[in-house]
N, C-alpha and C positions, 0 to 999 in steps of 0.2 A: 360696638359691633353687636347684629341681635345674634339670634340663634337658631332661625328659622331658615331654609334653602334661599328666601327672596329679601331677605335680612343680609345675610350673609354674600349672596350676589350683587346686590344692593351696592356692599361697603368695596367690594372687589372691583366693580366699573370705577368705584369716584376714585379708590385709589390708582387705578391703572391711568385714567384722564388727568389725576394730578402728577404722575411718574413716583410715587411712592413706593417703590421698590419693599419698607420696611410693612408699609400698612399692606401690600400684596399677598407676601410670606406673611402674614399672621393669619392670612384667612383661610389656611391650606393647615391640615392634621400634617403630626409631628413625622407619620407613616405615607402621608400622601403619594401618590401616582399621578403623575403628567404624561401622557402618551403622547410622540407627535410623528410625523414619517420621518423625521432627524433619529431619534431615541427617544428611552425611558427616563426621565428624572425622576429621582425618588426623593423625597425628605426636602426639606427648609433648605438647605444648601445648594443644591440641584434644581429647585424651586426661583431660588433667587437668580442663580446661575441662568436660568433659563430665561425670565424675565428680560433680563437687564440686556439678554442679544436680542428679544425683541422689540426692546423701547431703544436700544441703538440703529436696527432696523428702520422702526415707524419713530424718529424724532419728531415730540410734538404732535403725537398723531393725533387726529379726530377720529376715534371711534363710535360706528353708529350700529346699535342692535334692528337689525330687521324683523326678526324673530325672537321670542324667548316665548316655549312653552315649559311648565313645570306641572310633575306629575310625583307626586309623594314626595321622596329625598332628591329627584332629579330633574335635570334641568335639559334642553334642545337650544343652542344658540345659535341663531345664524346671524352674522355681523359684518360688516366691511369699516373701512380703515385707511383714511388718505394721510400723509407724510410728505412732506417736502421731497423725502427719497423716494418712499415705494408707498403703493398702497396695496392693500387688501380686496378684490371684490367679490369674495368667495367662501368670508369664512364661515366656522360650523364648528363648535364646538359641543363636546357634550363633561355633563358633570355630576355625579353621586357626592351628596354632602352627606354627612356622618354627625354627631355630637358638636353643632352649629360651627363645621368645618368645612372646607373642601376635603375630601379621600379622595376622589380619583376623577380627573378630566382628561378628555382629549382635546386636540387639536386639530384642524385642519384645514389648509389655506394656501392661498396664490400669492406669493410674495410677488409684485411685478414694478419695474422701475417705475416713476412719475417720469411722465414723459415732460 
């Protein structure tokens, strides 16, 4: 994993697309913040925790960035998300990386059944 915002974003997609749960939480500060309109997760635990209800969500999913601009430490995602369950066609993240970590992202998205 590098240690630059598009290093480190980089490692965070391929682990999300192979459901890596472990290599997710490694690329989040030990202090990290997740904001989403559910709550705040804070820390590795809460991180994982988080994770793991939205790859139960999107089983399998194909995620596809629309959008990625980067401006210093941060990052503007816009992305959607098909799953056998639900997809994505909305989403929009944003991210501040810190000492080649994530510190603080949000979230924000349309969970919606697959019809």
């Amino acid at each position: 994993m590098g240690d630059t915002p598009q290093e480190v974003f980089q490692h965070h997609i391929e682990a999300l697309a192979a459901g890596d749960l472990d290599g997710l939480v490694a690329d989040y500060a030990d202090n990290a913040l997740v904001m989403t309109a559910t709550g705040e997760y804070r820390g590795p635990a809460a991180v994982r925790e988080l994770f793991a209800g939205i790859m139960e969500a999107l089983p399998d999913a194909t995620f596809e960035a629309q959008l990625t601009a980067f401006a210093d430490d941060a990052l503007l995602l816009h992305w959607t998300a098909d799953s056998a369950l639900n997809t994505v066609p909305d989403g929009v993240d944003t991210f501040i990386f810190e000492g080649g970590r994530i510190r603080l992202q949000t979230i924000s998205c349309t969970l919606t059944p697959t019809s």
